[in-house]
C-alpha positions in Angstrom: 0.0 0.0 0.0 1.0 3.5 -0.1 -0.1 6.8 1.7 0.3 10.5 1.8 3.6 11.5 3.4 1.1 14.9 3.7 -2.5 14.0 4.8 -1.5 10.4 5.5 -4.6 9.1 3.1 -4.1 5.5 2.1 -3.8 4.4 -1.8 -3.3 1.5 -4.0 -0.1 0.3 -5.1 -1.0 1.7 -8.2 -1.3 4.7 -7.9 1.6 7.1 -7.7 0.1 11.4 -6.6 -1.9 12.2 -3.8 -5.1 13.5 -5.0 -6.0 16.5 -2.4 -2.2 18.0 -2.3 -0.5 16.7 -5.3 1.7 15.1 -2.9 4.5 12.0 -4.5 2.7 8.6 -2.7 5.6 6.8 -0.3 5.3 2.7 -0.1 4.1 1.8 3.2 4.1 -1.2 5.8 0.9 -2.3 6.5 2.2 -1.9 10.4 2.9 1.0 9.7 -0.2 2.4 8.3 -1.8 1.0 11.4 0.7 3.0 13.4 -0.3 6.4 11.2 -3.8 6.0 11.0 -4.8 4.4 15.1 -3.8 7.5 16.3 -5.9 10.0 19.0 -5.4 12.6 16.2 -6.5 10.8 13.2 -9.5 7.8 14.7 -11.8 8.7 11.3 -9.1 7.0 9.1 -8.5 3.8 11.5 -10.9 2.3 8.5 -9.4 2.1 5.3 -12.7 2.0 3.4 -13.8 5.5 5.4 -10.5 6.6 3.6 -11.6 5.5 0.7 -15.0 7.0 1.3 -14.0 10.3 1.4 -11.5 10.2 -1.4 -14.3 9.0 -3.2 -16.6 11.6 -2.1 -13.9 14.9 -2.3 -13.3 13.9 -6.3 -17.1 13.5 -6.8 -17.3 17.0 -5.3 -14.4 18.3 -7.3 -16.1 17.3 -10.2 -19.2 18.2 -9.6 -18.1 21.7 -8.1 -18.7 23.6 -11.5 -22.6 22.3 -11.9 -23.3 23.1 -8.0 -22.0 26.6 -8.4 -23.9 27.7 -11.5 -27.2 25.9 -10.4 -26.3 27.4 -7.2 -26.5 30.6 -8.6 -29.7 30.3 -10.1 -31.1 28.4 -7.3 -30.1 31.2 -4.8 -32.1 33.8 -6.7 -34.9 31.9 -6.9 -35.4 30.8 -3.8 -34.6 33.7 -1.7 -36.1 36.2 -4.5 -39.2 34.5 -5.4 -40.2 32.3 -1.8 -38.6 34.0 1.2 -39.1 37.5 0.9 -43.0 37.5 1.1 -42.7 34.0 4.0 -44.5 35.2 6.9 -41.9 33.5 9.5 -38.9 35.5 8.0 -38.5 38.7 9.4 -35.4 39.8 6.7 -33.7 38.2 3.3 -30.1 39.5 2.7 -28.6 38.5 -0.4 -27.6 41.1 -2.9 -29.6 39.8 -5.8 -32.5 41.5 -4.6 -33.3 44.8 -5.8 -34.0 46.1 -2.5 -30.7 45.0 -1.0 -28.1 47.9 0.2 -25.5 46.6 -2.0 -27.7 45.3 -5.2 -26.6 47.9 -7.5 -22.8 47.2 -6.7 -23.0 43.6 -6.9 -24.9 44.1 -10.0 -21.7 46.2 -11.3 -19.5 42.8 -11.4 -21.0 40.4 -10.7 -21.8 37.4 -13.0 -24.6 36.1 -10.9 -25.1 36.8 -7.2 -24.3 33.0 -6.0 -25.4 31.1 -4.0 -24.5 32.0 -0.3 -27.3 34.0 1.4 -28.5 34.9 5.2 -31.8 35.1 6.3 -33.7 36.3 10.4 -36.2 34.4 11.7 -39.3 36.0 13.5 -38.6 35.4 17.3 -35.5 34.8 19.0 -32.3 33.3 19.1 -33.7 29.8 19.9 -36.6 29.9 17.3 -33.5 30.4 14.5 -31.3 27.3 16.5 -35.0 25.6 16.1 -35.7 26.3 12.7 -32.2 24.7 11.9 -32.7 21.6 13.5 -35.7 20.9 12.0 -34.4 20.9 8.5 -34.0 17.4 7.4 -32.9 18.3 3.6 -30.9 21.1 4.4 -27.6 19.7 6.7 -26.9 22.3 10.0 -23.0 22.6 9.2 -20.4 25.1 9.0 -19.0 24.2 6.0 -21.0 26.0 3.3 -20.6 26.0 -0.6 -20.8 22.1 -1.2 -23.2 20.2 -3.4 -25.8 19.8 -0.8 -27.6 22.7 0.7 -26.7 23.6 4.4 -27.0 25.8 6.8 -25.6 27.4 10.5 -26.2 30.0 12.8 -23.0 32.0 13.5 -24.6 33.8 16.2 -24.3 30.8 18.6 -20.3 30.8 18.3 -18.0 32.3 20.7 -16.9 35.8 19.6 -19.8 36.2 17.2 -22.3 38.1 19.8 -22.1 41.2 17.1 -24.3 38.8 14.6 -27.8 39.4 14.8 -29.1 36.2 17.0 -32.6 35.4 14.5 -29.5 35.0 11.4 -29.2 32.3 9.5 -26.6 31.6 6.7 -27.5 29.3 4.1 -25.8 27.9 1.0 -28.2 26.8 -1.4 -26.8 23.2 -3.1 -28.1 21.1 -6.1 -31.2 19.6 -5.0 -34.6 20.4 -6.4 -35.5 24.2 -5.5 -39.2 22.5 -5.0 -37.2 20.1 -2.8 -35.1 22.9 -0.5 -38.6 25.3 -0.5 -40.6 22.1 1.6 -37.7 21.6 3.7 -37.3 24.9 4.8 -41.4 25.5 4.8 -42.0 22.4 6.8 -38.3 24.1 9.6 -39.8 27.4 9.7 -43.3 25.9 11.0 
């Protein structure tokens, strides 16, 4: 077998480059491997197939990055422009493909679309937004935004983000259906 002198992710014999940092693959013991990978600081790749997993999965998403971004950016217009600005149970839409966002006209200067990262308050409080969030069973609650899959967070909740308003919600709008993410977030918001 071989691994990542870098990331330490396990490949075939055959191949040769790492495929997240272009790193040269080293041949490697398969005691040794155990020794790299049952650490306390790496226990996710103690499995070789959860390796394999999400080499598997960070290619798809490599691939697929180029369609997620432009339906993305159609997506995010549509669902924010057309569905949540007249939504009863969302006090404010910010995302500055709307004409009656602050920055609209500047956004609209150069940019090639408006994309699809947006934020969005809640009515009520800060626990009705941490609510609203676990609820959504489409959408994923996680930090990492701009993937395939739609997701969402509230920054609010973190330490050294008490300036964020505590109804927010950020949202990156992925590839499913728009149909699909509108009945998720319908059926969250209550």
């Amino acid at each position: 077998m071989k691994r990542c002198p870098q990331c330490h992710f396990i490949y075939p014999n055959e191949d040769e480059i790492c495929d997240f940092d272009q790193a040269p693959l080293v041949d490697t013991a398969e005691s040794e491997i155990a020794a790299i990978t049952n650490t306390p600081e790496r226990p996710a790749l103690a499995d070789l197939a959860t390796t394999h997993s999400r080499r598997f999965e960070s290619q798809k998403n490599r691939r697929t990055l180029p369609i997620a971004v432009a339906l993305g950016l159609v997506l995010g217009l549509v669902v924010f422009g057309v569905y949540f600005a007249a939504h009863r149970q969302i006090a404010a839409v910010l995302y500055p493909g709307l004409p009656g966002h602050g920055t609209h006209a500047v956004a609209k200067s150069f940019m090639n679309g408006f994309g699809a990262m947006l934020s969005f308050e809640t009515t009520g409080d800060g626990q009705r937004a941490s609510d609203v969030c676990a609820r959504a069973e489409l959408i994923n609650h996680a930090t990492s935004l701009g993937g395939v899959e739609s997701t969402m967070e509230r920054r609010a909740v973190l330490a050294g983000q008490e300036r964020i308003p505590p109804t927010l919600i950020r949202m990156s709008v992925g590839c499913e259906h728009v149909d699909d993410i509108w009945a998720d977030l319908v059926q969250a918001l209550g």
